[in-house]
C-alpha positions in Angstrom: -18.0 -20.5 -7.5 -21.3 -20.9 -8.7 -22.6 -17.9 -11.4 -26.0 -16.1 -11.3 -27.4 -14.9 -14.4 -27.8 -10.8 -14.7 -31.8 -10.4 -14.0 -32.1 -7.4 -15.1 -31.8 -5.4 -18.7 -29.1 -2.7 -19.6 -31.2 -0.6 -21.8 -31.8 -3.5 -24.3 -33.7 -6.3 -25.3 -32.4 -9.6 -23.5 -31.1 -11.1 -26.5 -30.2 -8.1 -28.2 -27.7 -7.9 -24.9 -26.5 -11.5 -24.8 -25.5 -11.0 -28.4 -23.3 -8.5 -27.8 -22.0 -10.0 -24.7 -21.2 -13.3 -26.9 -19.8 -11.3 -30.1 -17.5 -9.2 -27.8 -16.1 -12.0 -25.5 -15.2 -14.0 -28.7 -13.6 -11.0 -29.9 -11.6 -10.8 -26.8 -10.6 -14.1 -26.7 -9.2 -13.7 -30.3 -7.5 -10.6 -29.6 -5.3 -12.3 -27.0 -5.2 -15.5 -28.2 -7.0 -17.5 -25.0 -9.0 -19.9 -25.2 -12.8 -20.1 -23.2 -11.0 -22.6 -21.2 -8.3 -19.9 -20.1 -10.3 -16.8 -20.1 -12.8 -19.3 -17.3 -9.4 -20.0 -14.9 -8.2 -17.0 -15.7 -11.4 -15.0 -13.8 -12.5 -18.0 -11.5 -15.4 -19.3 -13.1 -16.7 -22.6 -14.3 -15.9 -23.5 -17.9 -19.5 -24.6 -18.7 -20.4 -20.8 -17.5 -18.0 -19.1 -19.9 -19.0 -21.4 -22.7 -23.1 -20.3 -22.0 -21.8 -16.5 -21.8 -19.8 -17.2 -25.4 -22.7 -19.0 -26.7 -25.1 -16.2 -26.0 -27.2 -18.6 -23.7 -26.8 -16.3 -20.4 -26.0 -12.7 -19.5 -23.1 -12.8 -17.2 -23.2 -11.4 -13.3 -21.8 -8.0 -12.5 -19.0 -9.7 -10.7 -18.2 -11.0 -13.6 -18.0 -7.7 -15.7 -15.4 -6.4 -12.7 -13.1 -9.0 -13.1 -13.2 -8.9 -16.9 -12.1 -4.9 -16.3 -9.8 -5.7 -13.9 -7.6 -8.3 -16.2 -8.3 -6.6 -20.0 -9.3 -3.4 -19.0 -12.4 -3.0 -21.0 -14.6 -0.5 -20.4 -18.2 -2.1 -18.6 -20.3 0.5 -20.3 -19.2 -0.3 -23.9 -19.0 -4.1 -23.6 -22.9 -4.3 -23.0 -23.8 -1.5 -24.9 -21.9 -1.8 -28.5 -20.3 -4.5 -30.8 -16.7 -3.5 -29.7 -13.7 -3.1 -32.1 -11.4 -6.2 -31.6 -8.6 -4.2 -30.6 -10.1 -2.6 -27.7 -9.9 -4.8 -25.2 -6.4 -5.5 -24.1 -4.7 -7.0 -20.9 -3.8 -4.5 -18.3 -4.0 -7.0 -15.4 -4.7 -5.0 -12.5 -7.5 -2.4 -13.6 -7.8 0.4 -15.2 -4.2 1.2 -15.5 -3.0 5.0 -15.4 -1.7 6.6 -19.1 1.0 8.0 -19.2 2.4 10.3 -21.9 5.8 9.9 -23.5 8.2 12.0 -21.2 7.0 10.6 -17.9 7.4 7.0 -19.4 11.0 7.0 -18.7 10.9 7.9 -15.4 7.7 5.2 -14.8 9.9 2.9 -15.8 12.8 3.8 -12.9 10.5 2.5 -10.6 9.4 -0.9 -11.6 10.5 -3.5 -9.7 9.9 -5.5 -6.1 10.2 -3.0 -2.7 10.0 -3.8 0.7 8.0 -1.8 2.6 7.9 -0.8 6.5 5.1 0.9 8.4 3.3 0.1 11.9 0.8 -1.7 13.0 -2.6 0.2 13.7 -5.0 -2.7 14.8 -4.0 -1.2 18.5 -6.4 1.9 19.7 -5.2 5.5 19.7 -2.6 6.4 22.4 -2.6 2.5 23.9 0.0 1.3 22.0 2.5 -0.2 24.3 4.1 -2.5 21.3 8.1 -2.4 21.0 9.6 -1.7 17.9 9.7 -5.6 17.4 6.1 -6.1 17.8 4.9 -2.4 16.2 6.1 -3.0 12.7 4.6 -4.0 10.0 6.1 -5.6 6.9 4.5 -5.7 3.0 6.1 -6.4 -0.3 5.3 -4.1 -3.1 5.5 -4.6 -7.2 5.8 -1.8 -9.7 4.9 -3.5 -13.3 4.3 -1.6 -16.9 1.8 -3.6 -18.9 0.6 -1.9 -22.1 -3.1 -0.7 -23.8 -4.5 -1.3 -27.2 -3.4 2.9 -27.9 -0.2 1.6 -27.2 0.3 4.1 -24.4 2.6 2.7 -21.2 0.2 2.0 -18.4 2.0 0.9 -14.9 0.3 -0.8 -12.2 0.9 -2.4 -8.8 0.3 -5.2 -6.2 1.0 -5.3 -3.1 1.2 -8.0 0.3 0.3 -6.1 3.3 0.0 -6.8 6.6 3.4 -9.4 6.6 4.3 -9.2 10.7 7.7 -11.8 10.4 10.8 -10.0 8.7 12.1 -13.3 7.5 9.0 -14.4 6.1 8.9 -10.5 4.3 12.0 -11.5 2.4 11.1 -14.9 1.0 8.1 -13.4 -0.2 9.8 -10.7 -1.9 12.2 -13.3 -3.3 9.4 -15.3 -4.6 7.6 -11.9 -6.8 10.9 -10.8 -8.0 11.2 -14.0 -9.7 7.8 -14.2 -11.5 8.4 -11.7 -14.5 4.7 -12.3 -16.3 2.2 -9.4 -14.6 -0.5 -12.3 -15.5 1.0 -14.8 -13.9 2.4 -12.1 -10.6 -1.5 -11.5 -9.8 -2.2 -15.0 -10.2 0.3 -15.8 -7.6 -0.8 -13.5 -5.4 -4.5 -13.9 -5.7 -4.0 -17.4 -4.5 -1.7 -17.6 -1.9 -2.4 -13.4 -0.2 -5.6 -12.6 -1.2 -6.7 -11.3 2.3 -3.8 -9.2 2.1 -3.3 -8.1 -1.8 -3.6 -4.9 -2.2 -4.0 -4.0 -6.3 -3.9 -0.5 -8.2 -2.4 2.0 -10.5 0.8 3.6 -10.7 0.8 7.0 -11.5 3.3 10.3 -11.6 2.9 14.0 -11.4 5.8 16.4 -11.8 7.1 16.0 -8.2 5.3 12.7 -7.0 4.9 9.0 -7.4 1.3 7.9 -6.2 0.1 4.3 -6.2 -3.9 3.7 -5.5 -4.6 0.4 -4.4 -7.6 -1.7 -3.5 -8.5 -4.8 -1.6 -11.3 -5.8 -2.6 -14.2 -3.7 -1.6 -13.1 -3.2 2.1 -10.0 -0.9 1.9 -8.3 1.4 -0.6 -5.3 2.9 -0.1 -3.2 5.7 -1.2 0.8 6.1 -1.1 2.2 9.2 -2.1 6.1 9.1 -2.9 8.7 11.4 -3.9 9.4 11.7 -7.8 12.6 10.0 -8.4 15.4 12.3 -9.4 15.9 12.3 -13.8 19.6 11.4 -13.6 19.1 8.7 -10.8 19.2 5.4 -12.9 16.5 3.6 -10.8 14.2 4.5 -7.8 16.1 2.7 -4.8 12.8 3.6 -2.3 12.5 6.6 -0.1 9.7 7.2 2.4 6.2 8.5 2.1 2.6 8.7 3.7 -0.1 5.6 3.0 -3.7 6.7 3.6 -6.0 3.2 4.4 -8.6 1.8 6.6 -6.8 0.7 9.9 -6.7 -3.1 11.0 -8.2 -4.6 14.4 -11.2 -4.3 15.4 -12.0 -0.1 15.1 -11.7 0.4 11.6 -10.9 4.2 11.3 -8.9 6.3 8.5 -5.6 6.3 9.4 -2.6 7.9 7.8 1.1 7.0 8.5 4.6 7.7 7.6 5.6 4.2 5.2 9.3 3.3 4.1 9.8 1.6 0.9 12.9 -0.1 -0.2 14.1 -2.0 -3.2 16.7 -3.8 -1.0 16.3 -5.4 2.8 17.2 -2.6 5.5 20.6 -3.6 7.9 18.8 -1.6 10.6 17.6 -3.4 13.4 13.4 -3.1 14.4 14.5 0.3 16.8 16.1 1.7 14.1 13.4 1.2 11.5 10.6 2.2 14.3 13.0 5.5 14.8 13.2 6.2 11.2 9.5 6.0 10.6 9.1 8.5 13.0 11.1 10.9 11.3 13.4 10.8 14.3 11.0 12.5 16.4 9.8 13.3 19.0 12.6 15.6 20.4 13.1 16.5 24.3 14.2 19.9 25.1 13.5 20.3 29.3 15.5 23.5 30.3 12.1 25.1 31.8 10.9 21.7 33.4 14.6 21.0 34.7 14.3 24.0 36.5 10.9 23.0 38.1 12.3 19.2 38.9 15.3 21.0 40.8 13.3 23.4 42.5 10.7 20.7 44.0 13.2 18.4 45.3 15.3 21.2 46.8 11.8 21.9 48.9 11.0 18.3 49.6 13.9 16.7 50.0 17.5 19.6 50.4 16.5 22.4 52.2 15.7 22.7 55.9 11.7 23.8 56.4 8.2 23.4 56.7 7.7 21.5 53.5 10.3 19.1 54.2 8.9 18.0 57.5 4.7 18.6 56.6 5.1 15.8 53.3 5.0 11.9 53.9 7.3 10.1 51.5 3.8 9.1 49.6 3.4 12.5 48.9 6.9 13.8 48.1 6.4 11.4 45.3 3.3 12.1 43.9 4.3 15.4 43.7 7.9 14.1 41.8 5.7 12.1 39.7 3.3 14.6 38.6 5.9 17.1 37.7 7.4 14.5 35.4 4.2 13.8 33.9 3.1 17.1 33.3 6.5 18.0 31.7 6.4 15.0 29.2 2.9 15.8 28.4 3.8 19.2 27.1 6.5 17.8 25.6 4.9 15.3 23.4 1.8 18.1 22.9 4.6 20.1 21.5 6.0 17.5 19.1 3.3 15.4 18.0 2.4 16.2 14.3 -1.2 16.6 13.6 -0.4 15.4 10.0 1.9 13.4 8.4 4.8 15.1 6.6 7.5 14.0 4.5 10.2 16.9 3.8 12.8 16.0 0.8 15.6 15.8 3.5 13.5 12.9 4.8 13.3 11.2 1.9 16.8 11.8 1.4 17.9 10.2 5.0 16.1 7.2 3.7 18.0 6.7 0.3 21.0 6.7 1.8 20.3 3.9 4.2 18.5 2.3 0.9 21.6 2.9 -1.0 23.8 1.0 1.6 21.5 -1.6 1.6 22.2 -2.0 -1.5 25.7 -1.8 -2.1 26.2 -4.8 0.5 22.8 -6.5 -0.6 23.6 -9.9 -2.4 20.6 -8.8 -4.2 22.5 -5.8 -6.0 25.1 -8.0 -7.3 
């Protein structure tokens, strides 16, 4: 990747500014104990680069600065502006991090780990999706990680493969990040073999909910909002929430969908999963257009009269058939949330299958 020098000037003199660039970067690198070599393969660059932005011979690109953020969590504005402390910069490899105080800690911690997640596909337009469960669904892998700041305050991040359409191939990739314990060396992994499909961002809790905000790169952000795990459960198992994100194909629109997360693979087969997504709706209650149904055949095809004899057998059924139509229409009209809801007995429905996972999940052993 080739690097272009910053043109411009930050509110200093140009070598005023690559002064402080240099002095900061070498008190980075001492910080964490990385060498220019490291720090350069570390944020994709060329060593010869890293050793002019060191050397106070060039003023670094602002794609440079974001990647810098994103791995040490520096703030931009005081790397160019000040001679920073050398404690200040610190890894938190996947941005800014979230802090969180002493008593949520605990709980934080419950939920790091490696989850499956389910959700559907929405590259298909609005009301034409004729997919089967098979073909609707949508796999992803997620990771929960603390990493810590120069305060010394827990931060928790995550990273994410999206977008995974083979179950099988799901699993291996889940067994693959379990293994890699190093957050460093987890976003490595994943920036080189999924970066179309990583998805990076911060962990964060309020008193009832889990939220994870996630980016890939500067084309989609995404936001999952979870139930708070219970204080006396020992670990967050999954449950099932809402994702908010840019949907795939070719109309990208806002979309927001029902998502299932699990810390072991699902025994349900791709009907089951699709059924559970949808909350187990819609439901069919027909007593009204029974009644209808019954009354129009009785006139075109049971009892003696005009009707029976003025109808071809063309029209007897487009009148059948529009009947039917009508009466799932107002059906589905009835059912069909205009939002996306999770209720705690939801949630709870999804444990359990989570939690029998689990206990027969070579995984758990």
């Amino acid at each position: 990747m080739q690097e272009e020098e910053h043109s411009g000037k930050i509110g200093l003199d140009t070598e005023e500014l690559k002064k402080i660039i240099s002095a900061n970067l070498e008190k980075l690198l001492s910080r964490n104990n990385i060498t220019q070599k490291s720090l350069a393969e570390r944020l994709e660059i060329a060593p010869a680069s890293m050793t002019d932005y060191c050397k106070g011979r060039r003023i670094p690109n602002t794609e440079f600065f974001i990647r810098l953020k994103q791995h040490y969590n520096i703030s931009i504005d005081d790397f160019l502006t000040g001679y920073i402390d050398s404690s200040a910069a610190s890894p938190s490899p996947s941005g800014s991090g979230s802090a969180i105080n002493s008593s949520s800690a605990e709980t934080c911690r419950k939920y790091c780990g490696t989850y499956f997640l389910y959700y559907f596909d929405t590259s298909k337009y609005k009301g034409r999706d004729t997919l089967v469960p098979r073909d609707s669904l949508f796999y992803g892998v997620l990771d929960i990680y603390r990493n810590s700041t120069a305060l010394e305050l827990s931060k928790y991040s995550c990273a994410a493969v999206l977008g995974i359409g083979d179950r099988d191939k799901a699993a291996a990739v889940k067994e693959t990040l379990a293994g890699i314990k190093d957050p460093l060396m987890l976003l490595a992994y994943i920036n080189k073999e999924y970066r179309s499909t990583a998805y990076y961002g911060d962990f964060d809790l309020s008193r009832e909910h889990a939220f994870l905000t996630m980016t890939h790169d500067s084309t989609d952000k995404a936001l999952l909002i979870l139930h708070r795990v219970d204080s006396n459960k020992t670990e967050y198992l999954g449950g099932i929430g809402t994702i908010n994100s840019i949907s795939k194909g070719r109309e990208k629109d806002p979309v927001i969908q029902f998502i299932g997360v699990s810390r072991y693979p699902l025994a349900m087969s791709e009907e089951e999963i699709h059924h559970s997504l949808l909350l187990n709706y819609p439901t069919f209650k027909a007593e009204a257009e029974t009644e209808e149904m019954i009354r129009n055949f009785k006139a075109l095809y049971v009892e003696e009269g005009e009707a029976k004899d003025t109808f071809s057998e063309y029209q007897k059924a487009i009148v059948v058939r529009s009947t039917l139509e009508r009466a799932i229409r107002k059906s589905l009209e009835r059912n069909m949330f205009r939002y996306g809801k999770i209720t705690g007995r939801d949630d709870d429905e999804w444990y359990h299958r989570i939690k029998l996972a689990g206990e027969t999940s070579p995984e758990s052993e």
